[in-house]
N, C-alpha and C positions, 0 to 999 in steps of 0.2 A: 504493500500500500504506500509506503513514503516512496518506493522507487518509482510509481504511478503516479504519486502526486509533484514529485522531483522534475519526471521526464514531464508533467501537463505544465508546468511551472517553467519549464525551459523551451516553450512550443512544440516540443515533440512527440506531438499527439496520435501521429502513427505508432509510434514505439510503446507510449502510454500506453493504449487500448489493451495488448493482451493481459496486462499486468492489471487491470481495472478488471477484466472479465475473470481473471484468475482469485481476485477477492470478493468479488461480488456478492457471493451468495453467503459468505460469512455473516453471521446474525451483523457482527458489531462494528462492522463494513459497510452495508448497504446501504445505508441512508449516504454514507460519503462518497461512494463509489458513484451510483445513480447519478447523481449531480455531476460528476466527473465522466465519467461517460459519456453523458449530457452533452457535457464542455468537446471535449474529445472525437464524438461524432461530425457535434456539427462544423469542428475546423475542418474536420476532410469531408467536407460535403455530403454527411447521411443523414440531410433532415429529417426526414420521417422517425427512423428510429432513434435520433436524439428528444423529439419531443415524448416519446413511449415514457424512455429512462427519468426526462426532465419533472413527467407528470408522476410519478414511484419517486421520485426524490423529494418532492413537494410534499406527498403525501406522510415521506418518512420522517423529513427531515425537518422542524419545526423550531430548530436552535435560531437566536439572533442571529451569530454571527456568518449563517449561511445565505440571510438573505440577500446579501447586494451579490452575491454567485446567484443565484434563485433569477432576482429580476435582471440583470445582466444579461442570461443567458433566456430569457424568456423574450427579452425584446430585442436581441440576434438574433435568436430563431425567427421571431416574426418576421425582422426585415428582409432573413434571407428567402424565406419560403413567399412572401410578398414581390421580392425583386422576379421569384421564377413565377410568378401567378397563380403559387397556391392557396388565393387569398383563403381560402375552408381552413388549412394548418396553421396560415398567418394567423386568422383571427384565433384560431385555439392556442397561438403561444403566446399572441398580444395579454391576451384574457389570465393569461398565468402570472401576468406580472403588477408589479404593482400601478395603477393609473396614472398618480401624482409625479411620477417617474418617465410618464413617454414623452410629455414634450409634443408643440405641437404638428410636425413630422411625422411621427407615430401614430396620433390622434387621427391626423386627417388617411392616415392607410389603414389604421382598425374601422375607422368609420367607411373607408372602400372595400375593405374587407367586409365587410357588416354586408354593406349592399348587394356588395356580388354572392355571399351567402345568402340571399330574399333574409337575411333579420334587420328587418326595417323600422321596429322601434329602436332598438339597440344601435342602428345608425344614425338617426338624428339626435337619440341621447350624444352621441359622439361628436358629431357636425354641431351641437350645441356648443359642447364644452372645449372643441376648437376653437369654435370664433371668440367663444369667452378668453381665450388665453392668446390668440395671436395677435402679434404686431404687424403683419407683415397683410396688408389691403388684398394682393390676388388670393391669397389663402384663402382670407376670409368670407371672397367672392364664393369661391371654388366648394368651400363648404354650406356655404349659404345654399350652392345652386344643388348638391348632394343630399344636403336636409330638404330639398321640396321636391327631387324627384322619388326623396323615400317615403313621404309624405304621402305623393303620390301615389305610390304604389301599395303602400300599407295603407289608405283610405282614411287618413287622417286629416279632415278636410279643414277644421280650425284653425290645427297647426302649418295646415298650406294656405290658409287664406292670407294667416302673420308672416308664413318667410318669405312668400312670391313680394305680399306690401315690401317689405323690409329691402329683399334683393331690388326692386325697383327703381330704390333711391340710389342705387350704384349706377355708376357709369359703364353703359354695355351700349350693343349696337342696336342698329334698330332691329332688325329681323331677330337676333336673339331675345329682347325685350318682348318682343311680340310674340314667341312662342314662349315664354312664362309665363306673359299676363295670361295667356290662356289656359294653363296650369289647373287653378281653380272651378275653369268648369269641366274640363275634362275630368277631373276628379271628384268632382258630383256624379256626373255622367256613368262614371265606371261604378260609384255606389248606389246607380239608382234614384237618386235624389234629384230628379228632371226639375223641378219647380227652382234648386238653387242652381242647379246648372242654365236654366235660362237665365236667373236673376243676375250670375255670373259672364254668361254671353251676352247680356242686354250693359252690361258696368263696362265690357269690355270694347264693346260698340260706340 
């Protein structure tokens, strides 16, 4: 185990790995190995089975001083498996880690992640609390315009009435502007609600 933890400490995570799988199953091992594993997998590129290890390390391993390895390797995982498009694994290793931690980079790819998984509350919760935290104006566009297509989609018509208003007041083109504002009754439309979906088509007239 220290010679596992020597070679993950000196980048040499290929060499690490058999010396991690070789303690592993030791009762008084596991919980540090899993995490190291973790670690180890995902430098040589075996997302999937680092997040297996990362989620058995979580579950074992509940000490203080493991958590900045915990969220560390929870939001590499995300980013790596987010840069290859596996926003499903993204979002289950974003989710492992701690939130106050991702910064709003992170925020706005678990809340992409969110979408391209259909969980459409959990991405406007996201696209929320992006715009809450960013400085940076296209961001906050980018998440604004994220929060109403999820809106959209999940049929959350209140909350698209508020962020199509909201994105409005940004500076967009005009054809873009013009497929937002229509946003709102499309989204009636799709829940059946034809009386706001005209009252929507007639606001937009």
């Amino acid at each position: 185990a220290n010679l596992a933890l020597a070679l993950t400490k000196a980048g040499r995570y290929e060499e690490a790995l058999p010396y991690w799988e070789e303690v592993k199953d030791e009762k008084k091992f596991r919980a540090h190995s899993s995490l190291h594993l973790a670690w180890c997998l995902l430098e040589t590129g075996k997302a999937d089975p680092a997040l297996a290890y990362l989620r058995e390390g979580l579950a074992l391993n509940k000490r203080e001083e493991a958590e900045t390895l915990r969220h560390y390797l929870a939001l590499r995982l995300g980013d790596v498996m987010y840069m290859s498009n596996n926003f499903a694994g993204a979002l289950s290793a974003y989710r492992l880690a701690d939130k106050s931690s991702c910064g709003e980079a992170r925020l706005a790819r678990l809340a992409r992640a969110c979408y391209d998984a259909s969980y459409y509350p959990e991405c406007a919760v996201y696209c929320e609390e992006g715009i809450r935290i960013t400085t940076n104006d296209f961001v906050k566009v980018g998440l604004r315009k994220l929060g109403c297509y999820a809106c959209l989609q999940g049929g959350y018509l209140d909350r698209l009435d508020r962020g199509v208003e909201e994105l409005l007041r940004e500076k967009l083109k005009d054809d873009e502007a013009e497929a937002l504002a229509l946003l709102p009754a499309q989204g009636a439309m799709r829940s059946g609600e034809y009386l706001r979906a005209r009252e929507r088509f007639l606001a937009y007239a």
